[in-house]
C-alpha positions as semicolon CSV with decimal commas, in nm:
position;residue;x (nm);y (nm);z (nm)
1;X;0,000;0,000;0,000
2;X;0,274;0,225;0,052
3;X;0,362;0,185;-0,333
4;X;0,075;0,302;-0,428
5;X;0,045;0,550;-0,181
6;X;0,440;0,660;-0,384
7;X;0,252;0,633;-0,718
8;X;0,001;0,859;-0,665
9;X;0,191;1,116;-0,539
10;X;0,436;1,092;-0,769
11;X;0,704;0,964;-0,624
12;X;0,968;0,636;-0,568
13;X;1,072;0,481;-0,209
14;X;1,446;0,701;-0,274
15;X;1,207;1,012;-0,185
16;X;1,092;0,897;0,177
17;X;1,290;1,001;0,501
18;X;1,072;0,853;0,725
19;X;0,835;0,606;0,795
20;X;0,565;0,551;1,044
21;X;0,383;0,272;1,051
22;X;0,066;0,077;1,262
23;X;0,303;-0,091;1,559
24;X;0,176;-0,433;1,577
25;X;0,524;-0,608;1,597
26;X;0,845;-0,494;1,542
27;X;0,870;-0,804;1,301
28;X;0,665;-0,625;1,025
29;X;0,859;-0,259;1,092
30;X;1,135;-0,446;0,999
31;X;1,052;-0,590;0,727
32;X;0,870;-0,313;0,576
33;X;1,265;-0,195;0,638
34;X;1,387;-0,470;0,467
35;X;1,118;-0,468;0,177
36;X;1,179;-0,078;0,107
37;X;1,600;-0,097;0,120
38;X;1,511;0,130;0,457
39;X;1,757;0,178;0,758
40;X;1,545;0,070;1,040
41;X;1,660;0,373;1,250
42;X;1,464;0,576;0,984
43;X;1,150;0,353;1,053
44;X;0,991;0,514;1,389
45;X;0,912;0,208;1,623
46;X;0,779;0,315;2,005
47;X;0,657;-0,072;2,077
48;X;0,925;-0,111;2,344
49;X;0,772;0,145;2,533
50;X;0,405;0,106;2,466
51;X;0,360;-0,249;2,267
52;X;0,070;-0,224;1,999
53;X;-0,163;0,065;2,127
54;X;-0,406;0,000;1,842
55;X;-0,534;0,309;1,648
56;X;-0,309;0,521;1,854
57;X;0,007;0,392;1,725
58;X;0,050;0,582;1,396
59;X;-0,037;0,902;1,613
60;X;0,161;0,834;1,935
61;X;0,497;0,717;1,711
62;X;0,477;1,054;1,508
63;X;0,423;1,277;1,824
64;X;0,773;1,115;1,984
65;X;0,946;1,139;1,662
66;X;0,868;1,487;1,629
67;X;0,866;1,572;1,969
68;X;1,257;1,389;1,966
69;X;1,389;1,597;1,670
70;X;1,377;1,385;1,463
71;X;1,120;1,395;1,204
72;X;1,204;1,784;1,091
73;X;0,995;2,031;0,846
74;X;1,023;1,910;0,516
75;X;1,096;1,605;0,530
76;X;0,890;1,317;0,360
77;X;0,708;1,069;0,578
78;X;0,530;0,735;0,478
79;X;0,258;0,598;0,656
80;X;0,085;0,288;0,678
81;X;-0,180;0,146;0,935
82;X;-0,390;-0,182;0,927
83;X;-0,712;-0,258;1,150
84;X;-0,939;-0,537;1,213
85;X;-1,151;-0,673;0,957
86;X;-0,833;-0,613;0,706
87;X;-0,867;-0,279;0,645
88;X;-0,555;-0,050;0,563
89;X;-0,468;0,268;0,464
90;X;-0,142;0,428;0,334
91;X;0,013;0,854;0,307
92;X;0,288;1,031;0,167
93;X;0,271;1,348;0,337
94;X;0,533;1,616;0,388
95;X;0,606;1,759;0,739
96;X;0,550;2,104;0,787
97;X;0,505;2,254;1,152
């Protein structure tokens, strides 16, 4: 979903600085790492702290990120969540603040 999250806005993976994603596991952070050729320091993960906190995660990741210095005004961010009953949803979205 992220792909075509890229294709719409007109852009490849080599544009993303970031990427926040729905913290189920760290398993599937890392391989959406893996998948994308991503460092994994660029891929926010809070589940040590917090383990999967649901609908929040996306939300609550971002905030620390942010909050931490590291997610900075114009940079590109990916993000992809995933819910019960297999629903998803996927964003390109530059930071501005």
């Amino acid at each position: 979903m992220i792909d075509e999250a890229l294709e719409v806005a007109g852009l490849t993976k080599d544009n993303i600085d970031w990427m926040v994603l729905h913290q189920a596991n760290q398993r599937i952070l890392d391989a959406a790492a893996e998948r994308y050729d991503f460092e994994k320091e660029r891929v926010v993960s809070n589940l040590g702290r917090y383990g999967n906190t649901s609908a929040a995660s996306i939300p609550l990741a971002l905030d620390e990120a942010v909050r931490g210095g590291n997610i900075k005004a114009g940079e590109t961010i990916a993000f992809a969540g995933f819910g019960a009953g297999l629903t998803w949803a996927s964003a390109i979205a530059k930071w501005q603040h």
